[in-house]
VOGU-3710 file (C-alpha; in Angstrom, 3 decimals, decimal comma):
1> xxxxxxxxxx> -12,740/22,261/-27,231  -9,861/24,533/-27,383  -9,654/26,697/-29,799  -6,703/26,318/-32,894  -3,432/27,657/-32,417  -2,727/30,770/-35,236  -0,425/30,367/-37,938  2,825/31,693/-37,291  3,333/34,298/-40,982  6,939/33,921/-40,594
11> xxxxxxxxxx> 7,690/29,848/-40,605  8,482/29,090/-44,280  7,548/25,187/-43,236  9,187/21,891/-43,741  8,215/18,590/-45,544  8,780/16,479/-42,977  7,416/16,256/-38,979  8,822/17,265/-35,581  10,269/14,639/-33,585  10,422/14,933/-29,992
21> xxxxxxxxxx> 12,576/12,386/-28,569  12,857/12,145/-24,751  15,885/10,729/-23,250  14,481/9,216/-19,618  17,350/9,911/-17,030  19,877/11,606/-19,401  21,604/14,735/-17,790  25,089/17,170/-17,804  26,744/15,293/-14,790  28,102/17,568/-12,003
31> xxxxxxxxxx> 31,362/15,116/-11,001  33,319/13,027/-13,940  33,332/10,217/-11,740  30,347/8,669/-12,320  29,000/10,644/-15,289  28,244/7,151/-17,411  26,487/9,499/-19,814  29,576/11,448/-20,526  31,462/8,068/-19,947  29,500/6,647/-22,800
41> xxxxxxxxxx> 30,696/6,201/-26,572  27,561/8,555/-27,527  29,077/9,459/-31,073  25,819/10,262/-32,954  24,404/12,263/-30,160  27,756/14,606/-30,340  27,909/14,921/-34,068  24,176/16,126/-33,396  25,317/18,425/-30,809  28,220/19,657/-33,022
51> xxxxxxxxxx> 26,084/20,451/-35,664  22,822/22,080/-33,756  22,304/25,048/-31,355  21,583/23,231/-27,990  20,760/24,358/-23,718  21,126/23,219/-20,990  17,411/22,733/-19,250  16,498/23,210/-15,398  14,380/19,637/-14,671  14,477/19,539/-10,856
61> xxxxxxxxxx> 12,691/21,391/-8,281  10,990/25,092/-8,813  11,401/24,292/-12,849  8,979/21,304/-12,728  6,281/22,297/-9,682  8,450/21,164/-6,558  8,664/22,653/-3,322  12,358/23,152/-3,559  15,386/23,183/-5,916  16,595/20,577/-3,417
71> xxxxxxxxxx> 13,850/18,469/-4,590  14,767/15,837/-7,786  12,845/15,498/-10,075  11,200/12,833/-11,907  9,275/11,199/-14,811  5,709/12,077/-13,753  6,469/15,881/-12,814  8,872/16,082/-15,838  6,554/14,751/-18,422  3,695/16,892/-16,913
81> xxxxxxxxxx> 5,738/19,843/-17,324  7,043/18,969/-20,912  3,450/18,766/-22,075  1,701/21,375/-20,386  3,931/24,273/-21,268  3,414/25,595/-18,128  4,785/24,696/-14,060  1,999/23,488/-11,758  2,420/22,996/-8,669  2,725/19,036/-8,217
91> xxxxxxxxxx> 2,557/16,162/-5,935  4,954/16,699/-2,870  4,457/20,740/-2,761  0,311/19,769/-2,748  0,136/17,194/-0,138  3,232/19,367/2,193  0,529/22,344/1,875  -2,810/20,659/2,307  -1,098/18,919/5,604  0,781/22,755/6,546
101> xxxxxxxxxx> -3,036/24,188/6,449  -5,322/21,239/7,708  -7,031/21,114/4,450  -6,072/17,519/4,232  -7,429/16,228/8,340  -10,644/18,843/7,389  -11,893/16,903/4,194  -14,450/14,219/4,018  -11,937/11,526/3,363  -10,096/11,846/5,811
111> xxxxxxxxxx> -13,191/11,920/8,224  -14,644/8,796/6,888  -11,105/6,989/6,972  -11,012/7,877/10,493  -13,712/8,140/12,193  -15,178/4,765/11,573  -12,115/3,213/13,701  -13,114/5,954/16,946  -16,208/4,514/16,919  -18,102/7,865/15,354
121> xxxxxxxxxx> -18,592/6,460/11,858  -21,618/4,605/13,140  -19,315/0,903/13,414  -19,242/1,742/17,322  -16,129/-0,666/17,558  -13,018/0,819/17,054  -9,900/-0,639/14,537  -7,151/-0,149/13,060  -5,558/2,065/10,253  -3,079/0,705/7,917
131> xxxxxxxxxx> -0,457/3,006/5,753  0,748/1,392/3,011  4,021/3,052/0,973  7,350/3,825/0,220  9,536/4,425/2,955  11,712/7,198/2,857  11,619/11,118/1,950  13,279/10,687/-1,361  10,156/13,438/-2,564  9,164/11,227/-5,755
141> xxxxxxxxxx> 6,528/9,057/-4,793  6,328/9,684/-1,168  7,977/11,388/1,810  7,931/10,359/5,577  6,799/13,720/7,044  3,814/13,326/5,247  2,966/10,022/6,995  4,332/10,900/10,471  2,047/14,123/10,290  -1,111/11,509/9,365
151> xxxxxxxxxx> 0,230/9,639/12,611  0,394/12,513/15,002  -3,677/13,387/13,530  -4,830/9,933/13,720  -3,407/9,612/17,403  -5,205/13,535/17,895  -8,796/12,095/16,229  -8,668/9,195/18,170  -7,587/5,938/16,439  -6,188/3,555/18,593
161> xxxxxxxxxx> -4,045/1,521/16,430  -2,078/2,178/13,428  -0,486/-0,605/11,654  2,413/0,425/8,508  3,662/-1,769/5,618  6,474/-0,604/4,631  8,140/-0,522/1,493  11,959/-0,079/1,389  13,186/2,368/-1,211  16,926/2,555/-2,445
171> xxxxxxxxxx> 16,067/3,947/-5,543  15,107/7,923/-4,916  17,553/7,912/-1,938  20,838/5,563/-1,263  20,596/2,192/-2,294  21,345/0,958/1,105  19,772/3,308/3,113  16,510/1,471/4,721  18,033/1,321/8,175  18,899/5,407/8,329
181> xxxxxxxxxx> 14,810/5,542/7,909  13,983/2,754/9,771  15,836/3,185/13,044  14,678/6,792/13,918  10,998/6,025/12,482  10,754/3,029/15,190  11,985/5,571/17,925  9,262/8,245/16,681  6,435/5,450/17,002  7,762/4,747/20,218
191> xxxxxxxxxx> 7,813/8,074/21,770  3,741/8,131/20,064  3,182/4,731/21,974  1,463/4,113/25,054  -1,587/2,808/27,016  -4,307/4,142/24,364  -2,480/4,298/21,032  -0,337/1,390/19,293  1,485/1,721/16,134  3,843/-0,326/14,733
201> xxxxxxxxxx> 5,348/-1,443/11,374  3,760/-5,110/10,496  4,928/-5,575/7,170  7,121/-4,685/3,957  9,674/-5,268/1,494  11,749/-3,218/-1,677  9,852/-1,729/-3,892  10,878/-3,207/-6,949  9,989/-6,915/-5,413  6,558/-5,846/-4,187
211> xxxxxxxxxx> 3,357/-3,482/-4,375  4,732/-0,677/-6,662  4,253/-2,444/-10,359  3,127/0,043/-12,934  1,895/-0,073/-16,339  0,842/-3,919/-15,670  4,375/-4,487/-16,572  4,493/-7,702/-13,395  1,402/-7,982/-11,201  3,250/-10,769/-9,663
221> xxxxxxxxxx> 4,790/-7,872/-7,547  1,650/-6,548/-6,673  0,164/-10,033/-5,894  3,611/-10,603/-3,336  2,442/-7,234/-1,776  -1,433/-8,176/-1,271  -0,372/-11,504/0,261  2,695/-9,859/2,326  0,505/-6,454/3,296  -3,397/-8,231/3,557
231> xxxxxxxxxx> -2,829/-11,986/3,911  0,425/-11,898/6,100  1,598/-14,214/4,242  5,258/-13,588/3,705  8,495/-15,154/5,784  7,703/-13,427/9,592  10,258/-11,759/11,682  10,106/-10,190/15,355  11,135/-6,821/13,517  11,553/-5,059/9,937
241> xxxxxxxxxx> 15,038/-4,056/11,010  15,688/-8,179/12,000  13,812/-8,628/8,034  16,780/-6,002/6,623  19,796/-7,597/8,614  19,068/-11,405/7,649  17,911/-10,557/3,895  21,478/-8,303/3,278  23,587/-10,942/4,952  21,866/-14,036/3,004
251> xxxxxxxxxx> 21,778/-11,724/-0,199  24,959/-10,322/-0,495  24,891/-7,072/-2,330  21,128/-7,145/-2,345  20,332/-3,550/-2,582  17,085/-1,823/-0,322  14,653/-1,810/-3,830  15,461/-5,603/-3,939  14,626/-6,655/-0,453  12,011/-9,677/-0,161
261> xxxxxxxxxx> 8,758/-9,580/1,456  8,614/-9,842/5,080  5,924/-9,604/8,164  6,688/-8,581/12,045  5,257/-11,489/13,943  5,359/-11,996/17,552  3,416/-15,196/19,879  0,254/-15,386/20,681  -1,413/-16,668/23,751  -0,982/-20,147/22,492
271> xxxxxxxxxx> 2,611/-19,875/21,640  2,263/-19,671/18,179  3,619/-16,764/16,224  1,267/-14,793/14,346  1,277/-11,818/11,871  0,839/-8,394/14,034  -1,028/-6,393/11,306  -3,282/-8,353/8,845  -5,945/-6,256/7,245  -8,989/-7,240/8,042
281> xxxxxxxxxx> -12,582/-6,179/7,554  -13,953/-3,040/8,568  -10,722/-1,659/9,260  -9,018/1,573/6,848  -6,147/1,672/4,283  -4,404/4,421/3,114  -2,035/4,412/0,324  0,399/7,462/1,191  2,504/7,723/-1,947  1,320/10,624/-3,692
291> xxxxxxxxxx> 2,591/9,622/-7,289  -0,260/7,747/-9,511  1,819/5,456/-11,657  2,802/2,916/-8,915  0,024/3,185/-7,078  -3,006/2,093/-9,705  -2,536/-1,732/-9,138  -2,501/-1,630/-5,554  -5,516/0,685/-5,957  -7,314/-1,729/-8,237
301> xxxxxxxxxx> -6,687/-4,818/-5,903  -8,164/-3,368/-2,779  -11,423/-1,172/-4,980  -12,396/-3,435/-7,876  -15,241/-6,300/-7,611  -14,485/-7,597/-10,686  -10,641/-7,886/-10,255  -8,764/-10,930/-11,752  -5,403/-10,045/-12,290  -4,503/-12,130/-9,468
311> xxxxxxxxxx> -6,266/-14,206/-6,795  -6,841/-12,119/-3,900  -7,725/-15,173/-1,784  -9,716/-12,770/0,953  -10,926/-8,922/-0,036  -11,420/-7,228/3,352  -14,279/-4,635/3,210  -11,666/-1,689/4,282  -12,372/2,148/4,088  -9,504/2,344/1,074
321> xxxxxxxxxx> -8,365/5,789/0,189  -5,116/7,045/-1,484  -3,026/10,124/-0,737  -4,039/11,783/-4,217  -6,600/10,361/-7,031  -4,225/8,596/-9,116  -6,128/9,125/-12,056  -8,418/11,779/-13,253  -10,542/10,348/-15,624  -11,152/7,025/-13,932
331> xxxxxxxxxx> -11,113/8,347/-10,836  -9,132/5,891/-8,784  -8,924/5,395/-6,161  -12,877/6,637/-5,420  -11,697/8,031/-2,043  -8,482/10,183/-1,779  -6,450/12,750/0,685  -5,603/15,428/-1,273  -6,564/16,726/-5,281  -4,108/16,698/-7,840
341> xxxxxxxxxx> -2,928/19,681/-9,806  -5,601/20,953/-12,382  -4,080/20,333/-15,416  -5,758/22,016/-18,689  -4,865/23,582/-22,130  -1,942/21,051/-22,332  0,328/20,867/-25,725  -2,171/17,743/-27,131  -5,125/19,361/-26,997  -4,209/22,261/-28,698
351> xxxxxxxxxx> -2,464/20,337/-31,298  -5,922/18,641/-31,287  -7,926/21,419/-32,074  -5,536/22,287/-34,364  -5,837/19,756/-36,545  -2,117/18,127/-36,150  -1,468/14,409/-36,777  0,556/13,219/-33,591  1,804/9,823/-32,956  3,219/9,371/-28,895
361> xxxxxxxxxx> 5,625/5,973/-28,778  7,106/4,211/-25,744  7,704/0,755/-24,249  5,677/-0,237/-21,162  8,184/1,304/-18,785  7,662/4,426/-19,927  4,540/4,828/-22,251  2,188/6,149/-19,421  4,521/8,851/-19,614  4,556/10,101/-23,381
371> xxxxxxxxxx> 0,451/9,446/-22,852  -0,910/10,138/-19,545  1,440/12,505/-17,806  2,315/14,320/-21,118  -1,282/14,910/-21,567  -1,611/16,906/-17,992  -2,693/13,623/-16,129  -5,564/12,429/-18,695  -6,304/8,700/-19,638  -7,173/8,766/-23,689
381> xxxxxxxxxx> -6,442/10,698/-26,443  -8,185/13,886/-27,442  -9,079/12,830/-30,623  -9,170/9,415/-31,934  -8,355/10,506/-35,172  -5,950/12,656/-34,787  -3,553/10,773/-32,441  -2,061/7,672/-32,470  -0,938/5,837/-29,307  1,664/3,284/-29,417
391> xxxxxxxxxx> 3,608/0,903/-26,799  5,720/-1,963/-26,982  5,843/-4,365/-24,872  9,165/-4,341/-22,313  11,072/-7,540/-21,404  10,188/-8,971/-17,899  13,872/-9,235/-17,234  16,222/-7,029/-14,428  17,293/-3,817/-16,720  20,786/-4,163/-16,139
401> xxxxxxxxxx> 20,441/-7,771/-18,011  18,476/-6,129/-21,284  20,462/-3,123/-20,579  19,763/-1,747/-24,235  15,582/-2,792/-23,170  13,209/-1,729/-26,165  15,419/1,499/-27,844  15,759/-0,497/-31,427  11,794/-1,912/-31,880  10,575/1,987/-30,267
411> xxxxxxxxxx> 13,310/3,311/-33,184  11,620/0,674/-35,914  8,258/2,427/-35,641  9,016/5,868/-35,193  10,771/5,705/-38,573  8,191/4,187/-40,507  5,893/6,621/-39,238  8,190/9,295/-40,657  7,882/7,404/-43,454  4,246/6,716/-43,805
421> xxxxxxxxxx> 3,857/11,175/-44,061  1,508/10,540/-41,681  2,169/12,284/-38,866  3,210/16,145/-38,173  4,230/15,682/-34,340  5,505/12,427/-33,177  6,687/12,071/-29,422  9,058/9,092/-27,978  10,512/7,782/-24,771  13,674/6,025/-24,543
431> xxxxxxxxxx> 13,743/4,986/-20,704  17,048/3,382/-20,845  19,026/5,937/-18,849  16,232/6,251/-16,071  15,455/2,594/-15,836  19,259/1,105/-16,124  20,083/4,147/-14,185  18,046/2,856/-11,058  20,111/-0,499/-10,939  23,399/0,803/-9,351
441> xxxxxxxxxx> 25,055/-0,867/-12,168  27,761/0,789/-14,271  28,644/-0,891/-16,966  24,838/-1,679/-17,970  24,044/2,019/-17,766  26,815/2,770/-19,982  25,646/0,006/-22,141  22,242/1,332/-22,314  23,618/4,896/-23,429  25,532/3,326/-26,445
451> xxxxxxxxxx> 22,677/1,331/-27,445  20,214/4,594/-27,540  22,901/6,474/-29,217  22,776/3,525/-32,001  18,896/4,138/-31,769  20,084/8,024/-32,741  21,599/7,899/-35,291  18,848/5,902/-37,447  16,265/8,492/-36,534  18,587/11,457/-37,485
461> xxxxxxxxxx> 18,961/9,633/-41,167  15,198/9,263/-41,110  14,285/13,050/-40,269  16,939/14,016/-42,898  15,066/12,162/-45,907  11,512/13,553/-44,303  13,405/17,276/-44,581  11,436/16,619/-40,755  13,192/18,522/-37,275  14,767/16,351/-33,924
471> xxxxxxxxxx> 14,415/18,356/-30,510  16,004/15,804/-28,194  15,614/16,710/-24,666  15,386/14,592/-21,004  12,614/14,688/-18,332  15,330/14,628/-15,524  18,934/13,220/-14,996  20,210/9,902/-13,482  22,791/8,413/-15,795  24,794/11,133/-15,599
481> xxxxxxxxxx> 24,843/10,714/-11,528  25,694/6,930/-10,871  28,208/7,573/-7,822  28,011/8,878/-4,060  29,713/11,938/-3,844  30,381/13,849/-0,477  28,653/16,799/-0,147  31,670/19,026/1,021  34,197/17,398/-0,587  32,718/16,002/-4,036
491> xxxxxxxxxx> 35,212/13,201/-3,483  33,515/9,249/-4,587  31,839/7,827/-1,341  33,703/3,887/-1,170  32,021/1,279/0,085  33,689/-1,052/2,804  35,667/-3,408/-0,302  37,066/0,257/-2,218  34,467/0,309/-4,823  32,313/2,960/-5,647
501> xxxxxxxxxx> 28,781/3,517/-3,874  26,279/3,499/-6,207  23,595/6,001/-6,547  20,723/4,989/-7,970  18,311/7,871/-7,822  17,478/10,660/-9,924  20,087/13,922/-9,754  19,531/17,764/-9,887  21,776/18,012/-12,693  20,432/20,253/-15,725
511> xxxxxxxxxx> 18,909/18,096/-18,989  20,135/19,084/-22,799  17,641/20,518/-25,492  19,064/20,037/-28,924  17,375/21,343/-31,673  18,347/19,325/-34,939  16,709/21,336/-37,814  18,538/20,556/-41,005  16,126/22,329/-43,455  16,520/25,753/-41,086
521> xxxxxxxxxx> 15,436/28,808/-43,706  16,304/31,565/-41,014  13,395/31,515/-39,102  15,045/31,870/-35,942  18,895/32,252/-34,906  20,747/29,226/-34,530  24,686/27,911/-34,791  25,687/24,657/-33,707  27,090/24,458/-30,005  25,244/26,502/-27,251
531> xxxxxxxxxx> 24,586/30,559/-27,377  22,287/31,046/-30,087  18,983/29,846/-27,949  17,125/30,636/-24,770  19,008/30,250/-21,633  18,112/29,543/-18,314  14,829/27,809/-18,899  13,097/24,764/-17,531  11,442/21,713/-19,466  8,139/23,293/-19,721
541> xxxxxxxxxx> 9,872/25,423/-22,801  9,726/22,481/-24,311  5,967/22,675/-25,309  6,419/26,307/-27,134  9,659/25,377/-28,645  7,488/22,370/-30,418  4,308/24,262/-30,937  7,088/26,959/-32,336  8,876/24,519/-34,537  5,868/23,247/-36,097
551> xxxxxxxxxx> 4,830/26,420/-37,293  2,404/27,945/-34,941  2,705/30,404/-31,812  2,080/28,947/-28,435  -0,507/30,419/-26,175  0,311/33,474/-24,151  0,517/32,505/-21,102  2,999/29,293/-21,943  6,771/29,670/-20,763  8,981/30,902/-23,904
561> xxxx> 10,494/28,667/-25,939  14,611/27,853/-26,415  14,466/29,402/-29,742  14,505/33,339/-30,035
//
């Protein structure tokens, strides 16, 4: 147990708690065109602004643990960051440096995924490796370097055949983007090819149809993916780019996150067209996204005996391993590629120790988040008494139909916990921007905004009858970047009809911290609009500035807070 933070002598207090309230997606848009944040009615969010000191926070790469301030970033890294005061290294930057130094083809994992299909795991018969992931090197979940460099070992170690099941992005990189990955990948396997190595992409679909669920919020995805990936059971095609061409031109304006489940086929000696890569027993799996909050489900269908989310119809007995160990204190998957960042001495547990009553509030979408991540990767609370966890349940519905999703129920509670006196620290989620902001859709992003600003404004009346402080801040932008830009140019990339493309990813634009402190007593320097706090920082202030605001001083080695 840690020990408790020190009083800071010089806060005078106030009655009421500190509310952080996390804005998933929201950020300072680069272009006009296509800022729906900016775009957005957000009335109660400006008369905050107008009448607190606020920054401008760094949320993408070096800030948050990435290799690279080309790198986006993104809910897991941002909530990590948020709650652990402090920048570890994180997901992409771990598995780029374990694969850079061999660590990764050196550890026992990767030995026993391997070497039972060369016939030197004791089998004697060699089989076939299956990858299983998102497609693309958008750097959030996955990246293709990281499974071409697997390739190139498993060819080097021996395996024989290699089968991948794909799963088609459009949501970290362009929304239509699946055949600018696809085509060169299919000429690198081809140039690997030849009379004793075969690898070849058997199976796939979008991500947001199959395989990469999270938070239970629609195992039915993950069920489409077992069937599509294990069973081959899905509609078959001589190729993934033949699966592409006939789903966009029977979908119109189906986007690559969207796509439905396919598998490559091709005849068999009897004529009959069969599934090329079925999993089957005694072969290996290995679950290359390196992100642990869509990867759990998968993990749990392939590892647990007593599974029953789903009907799994046939469990092959497969060497299963994932790229990273998706979660720490479950430890799943039981077999993984590289370790995750060592997370300790995060915000909660020293607000544990200390004694502070903390409430953390999300929908589905998003609660993982406030819990999990913001806890440095840790399942449960630190103390039971102490904390209070909280999620509400989010609508099975596309986001760009419920476009305003859970912002008014998550509002309902976190005012009548300010109410109830109960709690000194409460922490919330609102993933409208990041969630609407993956759909492509305009007018439902700007929707969502107005309907959070709503949410706003009834928590800023609650915190000023609990004489309580708002610090509203954002893990990462994406609202504020819904439109293709050119690089050189910044001019609006049009599709073929003279609309805008849509961009549906995350964006490297900088995230606001606001701090709303109506019963200030001069503790620290502050004038609504920006110059009176801390410039230049990254998200991870946002665990001193807290720790700060609710009247203690933050360990030493945390980054500074905003306020001076």
């Amino acid at each position: 147990m840690l020990e408790a933070l020190k009083k800071d002598s010089a806060w005078k207090g106030r009655k009421g708690p500190v509310v952080l309230v996390i804005m998933d997606g929201v950020g300072y848009g680069k272009y006009k065109e296509g800022d729906a944040v900016a775009d957005s009615k957000m009335f109660n969010l400006e008369k905050i602004k107008a009448l607190s000191p606020h920054t401008r926070l760094k949320a993408h790469g070096k800030a948050v643990g990435l290799p690279s301030d080309e790198d986006m970033g993104n809910s897991e890294v941002g909530h990590n960051a948020m709650g652990c005061g402090r920048v570890f290294s994180q997901g992409a930057a771990l598995v780029s440096a374990s694969i850079a130094g061999g660590a990764m083809f050196e550890g026992q994992a990767w030995k026993e995924i391997t070497g039972g299909l060369t016939g030197s795991g004791g089998t004697g018969s060699p089989g076939t490796l299956h990858f299983i992931g998102l497609f693309s090197d958008g750097n959030v979940h996955s990246h293709l370097d990281h499974l071409k460099a697997m390739i190139l070992r498993a060819k080097k170690d021996g395996v024989k055949r290699v089968r991948l099941h794909i799963l088609f992005d459009g949501r970290d990189v362009g929304e239509t983007s699946a055949l600018e990955y696809l085509d060169p990948f299919e000429a690198f396997l081809k140039e690997q090819n030849g009379p004793d190595f075969d690898a070849r992409i058997a199976s796939g679909g979008g991500r947001m149809w199959i395989t990469m669920d999270r938070y239970g919020a629609d195992w039915g995805m993950v069920e489409r993916g077992w069937k599509t990936h294990v069973l081959g059971e899905a509609r078959q095609f001589a190729s993934a780019r033949e699966a592409v061409e006939t789903y966009r031109r029977e979908i119109p304006g189906i986007i690559d996150q969207d796509l439905k489940e396919f598998v490559v086929a091709e005849k068999g000696a009897d004529g009959k067209a069969a599934p090329i890569g079925v999993i089957e027993d005694g072969e290996s799996v290995v679950y290359f996204n390196f992100r642990g909050d869509r990867a759990l489900e998968i993990s749990a269908a392939f590892e647990e005996d007593g599974f029953t989310k789903f009907d799994r119809v046939r469990r092959p007995k497969v060497c299963y391993a994932g790229m990273m160990e998706y979660d720490g204190d479950l430890h799943v998957p039981r077999r993984y590629l590289v370790s995750p960042p060592s997370i300790d001495r995060t915000m909660g547990e020293y607000l544990a120790a200390t004694g502070v009553r903390s409430l953390a509030i999300s929908e589905t979408q998003k609660y993982g988040h406030v819990t999990y991540f913001f806890n440095g990767n840790r399942t449960g609370k630190f103390n039971d008494k102490l904390e209070t966890y909280v999620e509400i349940t989010s609508d099975l519905v596309p986001f760009e139909q419920r476009p305003w999703m859970k912002c008014a129920e998550i509002t309902d509670k976190v005012i009548e916990a300010i109410n109830s006196g109960k709690y000194d620290f409460i922490r919330l989620n609102y993933p409208n921007g990041d969630m609407v902001g993956h759909t492509g859709v305009y007018q439902a992003v700007v929707c969502s905004m107005e309907a959070m600003d709503i949410q706003l404004g009834r928590l800023r009346k609650a915190v000023d009858n609990a004489g309580g402080i708002m610090v509203i801040t954002a893990d990462h932008g994406n609202s504020d970047d819904m439109y293709e830009h050119d690089k050189k140019t910044g001019a609006v990339s049009l599709k073929k009809d003279g609309s805008p493309k849509a961009k549906t990813s995350h964006s490297l634009n900088p995230v606001p911290c606001i701090i709303y402190d109506p019963g200030l007593q001069g503790e620290y320097p502050a004038a609504g609009g920006e110059g009176s706090l801390n410039e230049g920082l990254g998200i991870s202030s946002i665990a001193a500035t807290c720790i700060r605001l609710l009247g203690y001083l933050p360990p030493g080695d945390y980054d500074r807070a905003v306020i001076r």
